[in-house]
N, CA, C and O of each residue as an XYZ file, in Angstrom:
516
protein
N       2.929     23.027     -8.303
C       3.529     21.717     -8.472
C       3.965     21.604     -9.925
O       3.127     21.629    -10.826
N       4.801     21.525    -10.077
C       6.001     20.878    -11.316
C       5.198     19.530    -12.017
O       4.539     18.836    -11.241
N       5.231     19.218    -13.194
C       4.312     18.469    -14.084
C       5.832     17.883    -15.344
O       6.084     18.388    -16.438
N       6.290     17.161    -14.920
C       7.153     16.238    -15.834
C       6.386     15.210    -16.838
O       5.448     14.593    -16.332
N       6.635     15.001    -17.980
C       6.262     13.608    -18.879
C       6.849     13.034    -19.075
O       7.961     13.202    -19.576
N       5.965     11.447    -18.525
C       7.197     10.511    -18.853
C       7.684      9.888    -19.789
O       6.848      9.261    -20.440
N       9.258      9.763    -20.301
C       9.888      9.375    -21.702
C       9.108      8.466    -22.010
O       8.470      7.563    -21.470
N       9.327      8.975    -23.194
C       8.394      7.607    -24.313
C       6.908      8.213    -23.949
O       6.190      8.060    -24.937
N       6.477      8.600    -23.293
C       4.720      8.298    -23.129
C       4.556      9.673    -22.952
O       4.775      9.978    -21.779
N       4.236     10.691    -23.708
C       3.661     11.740    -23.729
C       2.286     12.125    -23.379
O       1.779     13.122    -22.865
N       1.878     11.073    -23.801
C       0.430     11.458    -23.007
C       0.136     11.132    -21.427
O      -1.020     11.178    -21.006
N       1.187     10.815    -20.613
C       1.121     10.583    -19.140
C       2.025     11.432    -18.665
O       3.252     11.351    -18.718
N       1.220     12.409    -18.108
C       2.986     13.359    -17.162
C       2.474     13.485    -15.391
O       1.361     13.638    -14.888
N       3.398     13.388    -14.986
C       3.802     12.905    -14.086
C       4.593     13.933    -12.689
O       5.797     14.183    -12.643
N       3.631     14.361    -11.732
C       3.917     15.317    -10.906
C       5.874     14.927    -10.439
O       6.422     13.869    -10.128
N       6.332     16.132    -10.575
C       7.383     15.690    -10.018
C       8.221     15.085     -8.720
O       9.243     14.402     -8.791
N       7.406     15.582     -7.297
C       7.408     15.026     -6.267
C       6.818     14.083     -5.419
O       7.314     13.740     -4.345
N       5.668     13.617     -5.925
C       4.904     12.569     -5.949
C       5.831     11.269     -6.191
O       6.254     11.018     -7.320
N       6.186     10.289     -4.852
C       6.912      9.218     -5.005
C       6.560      8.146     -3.348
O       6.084      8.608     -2.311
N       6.921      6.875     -3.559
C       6.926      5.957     -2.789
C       7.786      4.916     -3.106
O       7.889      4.326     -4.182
N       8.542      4.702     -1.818
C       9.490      3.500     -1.767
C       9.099      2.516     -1.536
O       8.491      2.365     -0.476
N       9.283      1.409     -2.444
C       8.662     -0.339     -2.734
C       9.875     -0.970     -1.968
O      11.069     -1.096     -2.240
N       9.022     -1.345     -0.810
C      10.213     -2.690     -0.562
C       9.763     -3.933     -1.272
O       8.695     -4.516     -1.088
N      10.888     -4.319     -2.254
C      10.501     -5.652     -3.029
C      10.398     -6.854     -2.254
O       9.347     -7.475     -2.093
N      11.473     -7.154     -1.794
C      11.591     -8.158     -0.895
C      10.573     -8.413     -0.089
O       9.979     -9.485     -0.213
N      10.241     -7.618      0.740
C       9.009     -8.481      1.654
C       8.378     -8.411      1.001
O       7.823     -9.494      0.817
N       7.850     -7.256      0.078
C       6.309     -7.375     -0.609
C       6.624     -8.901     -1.652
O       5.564     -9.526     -1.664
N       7.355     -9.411     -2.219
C       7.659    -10.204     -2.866
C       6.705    -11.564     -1.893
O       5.688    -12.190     -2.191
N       7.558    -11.606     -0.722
C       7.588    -12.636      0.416
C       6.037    -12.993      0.727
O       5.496    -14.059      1.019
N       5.576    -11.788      0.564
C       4.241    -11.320      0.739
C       3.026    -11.839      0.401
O       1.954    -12.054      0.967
N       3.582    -12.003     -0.874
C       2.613    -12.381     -2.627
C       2.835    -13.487     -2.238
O       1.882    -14.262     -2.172
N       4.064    -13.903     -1.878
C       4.231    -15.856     -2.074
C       3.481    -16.413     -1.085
O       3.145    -17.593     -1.178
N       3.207    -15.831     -0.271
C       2.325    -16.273      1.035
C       0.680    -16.187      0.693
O      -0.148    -16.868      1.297
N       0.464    -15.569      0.000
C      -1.010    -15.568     -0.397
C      -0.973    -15.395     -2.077
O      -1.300    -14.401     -2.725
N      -0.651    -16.218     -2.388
C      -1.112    -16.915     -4.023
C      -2.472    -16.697     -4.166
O      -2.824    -16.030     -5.140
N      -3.397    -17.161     -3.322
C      -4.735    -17.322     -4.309
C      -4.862    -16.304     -3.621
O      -4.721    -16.881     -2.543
N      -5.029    -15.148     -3.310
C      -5.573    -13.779     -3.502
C      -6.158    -13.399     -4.668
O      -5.623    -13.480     -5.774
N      -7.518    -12.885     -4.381
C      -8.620    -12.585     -5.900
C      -7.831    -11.250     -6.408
O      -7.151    -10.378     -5.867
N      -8.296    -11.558     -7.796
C      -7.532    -10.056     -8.404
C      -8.367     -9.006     -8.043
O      -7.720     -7.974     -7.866
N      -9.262     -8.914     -7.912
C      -9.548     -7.561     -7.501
C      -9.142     -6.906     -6.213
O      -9.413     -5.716     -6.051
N      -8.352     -7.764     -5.045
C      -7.551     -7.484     -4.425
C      -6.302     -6.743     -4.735
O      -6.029     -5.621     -4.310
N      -5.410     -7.637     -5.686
C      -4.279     -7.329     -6.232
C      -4.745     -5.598     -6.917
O      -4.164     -4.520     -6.790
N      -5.934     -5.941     -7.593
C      -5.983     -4.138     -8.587
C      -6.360     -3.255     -7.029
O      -5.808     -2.215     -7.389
N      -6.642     -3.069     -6.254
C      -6.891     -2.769     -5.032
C      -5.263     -2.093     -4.136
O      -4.956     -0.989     -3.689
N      -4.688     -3.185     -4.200
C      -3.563     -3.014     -3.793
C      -2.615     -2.261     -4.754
O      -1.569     -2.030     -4.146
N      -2.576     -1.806     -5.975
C      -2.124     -1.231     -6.887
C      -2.345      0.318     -6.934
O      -1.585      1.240     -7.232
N      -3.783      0.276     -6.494
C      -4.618      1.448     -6.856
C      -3.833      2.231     -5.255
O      -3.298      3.337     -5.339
N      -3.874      1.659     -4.249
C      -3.765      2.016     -2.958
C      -2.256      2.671     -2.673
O      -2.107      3.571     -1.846
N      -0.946      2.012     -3.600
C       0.141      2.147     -3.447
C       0.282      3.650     -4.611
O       1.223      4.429     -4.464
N      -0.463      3.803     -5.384
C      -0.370      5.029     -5.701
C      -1.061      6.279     -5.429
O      -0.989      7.384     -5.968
N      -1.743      5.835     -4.468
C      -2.330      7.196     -3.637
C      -2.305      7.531     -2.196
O      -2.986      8.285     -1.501
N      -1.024      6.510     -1.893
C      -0.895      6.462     -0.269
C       0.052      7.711      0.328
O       1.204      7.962     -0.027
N      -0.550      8.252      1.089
C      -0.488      9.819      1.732
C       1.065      9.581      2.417
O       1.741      8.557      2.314
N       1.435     10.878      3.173
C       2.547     10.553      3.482
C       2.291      9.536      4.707
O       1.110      9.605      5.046
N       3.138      8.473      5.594
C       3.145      8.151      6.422
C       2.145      6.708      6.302
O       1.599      5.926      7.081
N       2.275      6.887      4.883
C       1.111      5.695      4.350
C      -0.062      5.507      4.395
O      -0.528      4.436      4.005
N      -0.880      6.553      4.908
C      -2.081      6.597      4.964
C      -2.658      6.620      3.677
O      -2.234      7.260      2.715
N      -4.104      5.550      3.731
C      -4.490      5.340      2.525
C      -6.133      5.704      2.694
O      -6.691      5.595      3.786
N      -6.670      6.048      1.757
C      -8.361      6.088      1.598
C      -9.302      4.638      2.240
O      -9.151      3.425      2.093
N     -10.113      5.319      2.852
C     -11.365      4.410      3.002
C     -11.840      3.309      1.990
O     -11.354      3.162      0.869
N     -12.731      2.645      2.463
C     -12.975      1.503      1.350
C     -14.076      2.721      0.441
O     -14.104      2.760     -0.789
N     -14.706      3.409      1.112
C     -15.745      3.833      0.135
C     -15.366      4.934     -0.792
O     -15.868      5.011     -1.913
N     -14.154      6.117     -0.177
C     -13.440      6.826     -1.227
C     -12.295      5.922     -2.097
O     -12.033      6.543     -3.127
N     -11.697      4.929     -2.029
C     -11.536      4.359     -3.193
C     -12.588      3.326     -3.877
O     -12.250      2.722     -4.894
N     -14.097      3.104     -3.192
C     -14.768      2.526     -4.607
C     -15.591      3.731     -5.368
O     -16.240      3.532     -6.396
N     -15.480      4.932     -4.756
C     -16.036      5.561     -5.578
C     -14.763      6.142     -7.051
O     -15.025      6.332     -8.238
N     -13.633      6.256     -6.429
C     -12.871      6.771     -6.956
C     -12.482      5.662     -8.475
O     -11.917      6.344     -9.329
N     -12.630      4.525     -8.817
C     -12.178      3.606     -9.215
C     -13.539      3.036     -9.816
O     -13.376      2.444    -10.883
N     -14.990      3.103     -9.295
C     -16.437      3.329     -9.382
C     -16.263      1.667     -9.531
O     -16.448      1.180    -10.646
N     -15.956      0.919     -8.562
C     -16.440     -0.053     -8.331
C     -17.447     -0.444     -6.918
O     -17.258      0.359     -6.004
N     -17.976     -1.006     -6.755
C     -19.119     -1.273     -5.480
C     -18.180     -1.320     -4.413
O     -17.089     -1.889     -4.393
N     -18.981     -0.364     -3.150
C     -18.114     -0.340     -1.905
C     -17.974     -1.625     -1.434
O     -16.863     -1.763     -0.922
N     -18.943     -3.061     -1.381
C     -18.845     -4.113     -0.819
C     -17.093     -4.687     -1.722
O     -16.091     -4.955     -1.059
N     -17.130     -4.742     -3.028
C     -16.134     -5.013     -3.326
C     -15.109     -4.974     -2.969
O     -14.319     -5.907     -2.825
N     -14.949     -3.695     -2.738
C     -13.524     -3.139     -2.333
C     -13.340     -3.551     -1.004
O     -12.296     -4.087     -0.631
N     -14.361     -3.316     -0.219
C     -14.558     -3.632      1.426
C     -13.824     -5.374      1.364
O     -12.920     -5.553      2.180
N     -14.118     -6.346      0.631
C     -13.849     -7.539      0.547
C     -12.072     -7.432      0.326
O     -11.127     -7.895      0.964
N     -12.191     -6.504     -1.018
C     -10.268     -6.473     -1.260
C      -9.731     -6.028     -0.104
O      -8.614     -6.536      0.000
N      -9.991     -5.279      0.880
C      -9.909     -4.840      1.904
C      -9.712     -5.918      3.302
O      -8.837     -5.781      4.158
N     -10.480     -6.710      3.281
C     -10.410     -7.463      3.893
C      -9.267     -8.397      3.718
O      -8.635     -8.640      4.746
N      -8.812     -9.064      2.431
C      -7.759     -9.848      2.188
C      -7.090     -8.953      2.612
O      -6.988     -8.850      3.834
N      -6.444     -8.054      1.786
C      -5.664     -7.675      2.161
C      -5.174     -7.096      3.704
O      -4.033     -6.706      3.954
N      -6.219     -7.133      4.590
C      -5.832     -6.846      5.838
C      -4.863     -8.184      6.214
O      -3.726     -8.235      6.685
N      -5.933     -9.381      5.748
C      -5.379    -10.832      6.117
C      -4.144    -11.164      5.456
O      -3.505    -12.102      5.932
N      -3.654    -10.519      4.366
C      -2.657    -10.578      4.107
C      -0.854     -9.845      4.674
O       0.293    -10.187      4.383
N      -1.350     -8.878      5.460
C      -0.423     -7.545      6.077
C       0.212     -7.105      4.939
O       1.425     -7.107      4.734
N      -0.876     -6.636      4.032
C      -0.764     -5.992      2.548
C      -0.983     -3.831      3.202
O      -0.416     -2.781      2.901
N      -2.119     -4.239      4.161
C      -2.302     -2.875      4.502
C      -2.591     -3.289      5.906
O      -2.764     -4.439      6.311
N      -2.622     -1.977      6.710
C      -3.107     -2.398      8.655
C      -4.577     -1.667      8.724
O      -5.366     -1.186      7.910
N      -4.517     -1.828      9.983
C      -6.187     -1.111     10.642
C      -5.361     -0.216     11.967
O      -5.069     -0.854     12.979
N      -5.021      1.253     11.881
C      -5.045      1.322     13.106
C      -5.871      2.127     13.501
O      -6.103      3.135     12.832
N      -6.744      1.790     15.100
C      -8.199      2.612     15.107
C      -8.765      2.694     13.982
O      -8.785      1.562     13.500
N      -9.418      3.711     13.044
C     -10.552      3.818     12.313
C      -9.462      3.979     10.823
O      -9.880      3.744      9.689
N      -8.140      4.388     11.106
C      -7.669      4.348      9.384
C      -6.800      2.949      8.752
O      -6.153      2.085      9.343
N      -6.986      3.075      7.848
C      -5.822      1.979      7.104
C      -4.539      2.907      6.529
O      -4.516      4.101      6.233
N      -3.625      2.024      6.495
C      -2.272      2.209      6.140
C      -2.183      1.084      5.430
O      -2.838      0.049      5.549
N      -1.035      1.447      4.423
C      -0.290      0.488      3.641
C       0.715     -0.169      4.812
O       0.944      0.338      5.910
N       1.117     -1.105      4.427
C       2.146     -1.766      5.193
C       3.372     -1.445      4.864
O       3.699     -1.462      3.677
N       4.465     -1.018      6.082
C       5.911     -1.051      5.911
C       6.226     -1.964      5.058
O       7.046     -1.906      4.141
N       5.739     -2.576      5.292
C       6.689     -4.358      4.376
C       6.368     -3.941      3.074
O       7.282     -4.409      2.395
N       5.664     -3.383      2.387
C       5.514     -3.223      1.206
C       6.179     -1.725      0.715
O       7.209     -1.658      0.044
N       5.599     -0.840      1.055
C       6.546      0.776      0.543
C       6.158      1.155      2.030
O       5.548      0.714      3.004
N       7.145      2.627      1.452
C       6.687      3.696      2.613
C       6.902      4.680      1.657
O       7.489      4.619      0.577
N       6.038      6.078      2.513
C       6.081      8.009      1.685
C       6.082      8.027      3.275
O       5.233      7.670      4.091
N       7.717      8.736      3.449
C       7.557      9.355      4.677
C       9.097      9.740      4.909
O       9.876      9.494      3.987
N       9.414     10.126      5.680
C      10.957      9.691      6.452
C      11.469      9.074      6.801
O      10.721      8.287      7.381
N      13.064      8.596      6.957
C      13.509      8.064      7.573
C      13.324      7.566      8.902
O      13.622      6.492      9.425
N      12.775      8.576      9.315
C      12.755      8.684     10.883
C      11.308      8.708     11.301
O      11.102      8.341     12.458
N      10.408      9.021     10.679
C       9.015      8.491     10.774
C       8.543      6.675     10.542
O       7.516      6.142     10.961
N       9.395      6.183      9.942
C       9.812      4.844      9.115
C       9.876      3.896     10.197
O       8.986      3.145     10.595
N      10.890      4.016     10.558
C      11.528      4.069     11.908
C      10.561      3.867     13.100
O      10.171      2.808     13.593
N      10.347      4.801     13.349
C       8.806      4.888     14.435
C       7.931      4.150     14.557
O       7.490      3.662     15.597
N       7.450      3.935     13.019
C       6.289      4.078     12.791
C       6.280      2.007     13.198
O       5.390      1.325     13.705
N       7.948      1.532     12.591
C       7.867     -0.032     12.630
C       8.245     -0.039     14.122
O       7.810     -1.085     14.603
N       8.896      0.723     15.076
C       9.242      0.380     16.097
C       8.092     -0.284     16.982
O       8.052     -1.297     17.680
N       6.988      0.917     16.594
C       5.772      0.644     17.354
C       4.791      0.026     16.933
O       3.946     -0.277     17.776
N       4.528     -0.426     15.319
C       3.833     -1.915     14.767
C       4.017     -2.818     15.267
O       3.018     -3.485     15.534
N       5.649     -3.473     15.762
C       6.426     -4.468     15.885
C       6.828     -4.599     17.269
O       7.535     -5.454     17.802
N       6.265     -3.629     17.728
C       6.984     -3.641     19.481
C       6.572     -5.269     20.213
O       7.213     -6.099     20.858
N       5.644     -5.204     19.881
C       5.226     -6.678     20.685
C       5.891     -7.968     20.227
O       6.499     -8.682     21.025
N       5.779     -8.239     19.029
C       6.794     -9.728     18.703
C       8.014     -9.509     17.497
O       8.348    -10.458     16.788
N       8.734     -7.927     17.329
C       9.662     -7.752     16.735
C       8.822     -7.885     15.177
O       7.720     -8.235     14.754
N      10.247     -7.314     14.616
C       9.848     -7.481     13.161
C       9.296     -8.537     12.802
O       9.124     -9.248     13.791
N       8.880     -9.063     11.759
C       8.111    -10.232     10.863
C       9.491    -10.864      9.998
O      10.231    -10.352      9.157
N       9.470    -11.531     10.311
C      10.041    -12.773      9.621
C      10.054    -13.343      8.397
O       9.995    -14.572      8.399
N      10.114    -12.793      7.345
C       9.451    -13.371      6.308
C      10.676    -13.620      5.112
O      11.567    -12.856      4.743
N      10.292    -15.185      4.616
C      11.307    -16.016      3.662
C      11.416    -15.150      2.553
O      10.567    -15.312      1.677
N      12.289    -14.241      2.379
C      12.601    -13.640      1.508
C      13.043    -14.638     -0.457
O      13.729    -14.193     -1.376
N      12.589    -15.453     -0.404
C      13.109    -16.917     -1.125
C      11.680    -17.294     -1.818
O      11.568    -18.326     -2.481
């Protein structure tokens, strides 16, 4: 793997293929819908969008509180908002980040992946405003 640094900041370099697409807009829509969300949610949700696998798969509550070395109940709680938020999903035993926020994947996995989140009441609706 290829090891780039990023301008200006030499002391942070930065794998070269390592990337995820932010949808602003809903994630925007997102935030406005849950204002009082605790910050340790928000650092939760930060931590999660940069280690989310392809297809969005993200770590357990207990490999990211160890990873981050905060208490598993903690995270389990950020976890929880954020489920209540459709910040990340539950399907069966893993979590995913939410389409509405980024995706690491394909086009066509992308695709799929919302066809069949959304099959039951269509996409989500959300006031982009």
């Amino acid at each position: 793997r290829s090891l780039a640094t990023v301008p200006g900041r030499g002391d942070i370099e930065r794998p070269a293929a390592r990337w995820v697409r932010l949808f602003q807009d809903s994630k925007r829509a997102l935030l406005l819908r849950h204002l009082r969300m605790r910050g340790q949610s928000y650092a939760v949700l930060h931590y999660l969008e940069t280690v989310s696998g392809w297809d969005n798969s993200i770590p357990s509550t207990a490999e990211v509180a160890e990873a981050i070395n905060w208490r598993q109940p903690n995270v389990s709680r950020a976890y929880r908002e954020l489920l209540d938020g459709e910040f990340i999903l539950k399907r069966g035993t893993r979590y995913y980040l939410s389409p509405l926020v980024a995706w690491k994947g394909t086009q066509k996995a992308y695709d799929a992946f919302c066809r069949e989140l959304f099959a039951d009441q269509g996409p989500p609706r959300l006031a982009l405003r």
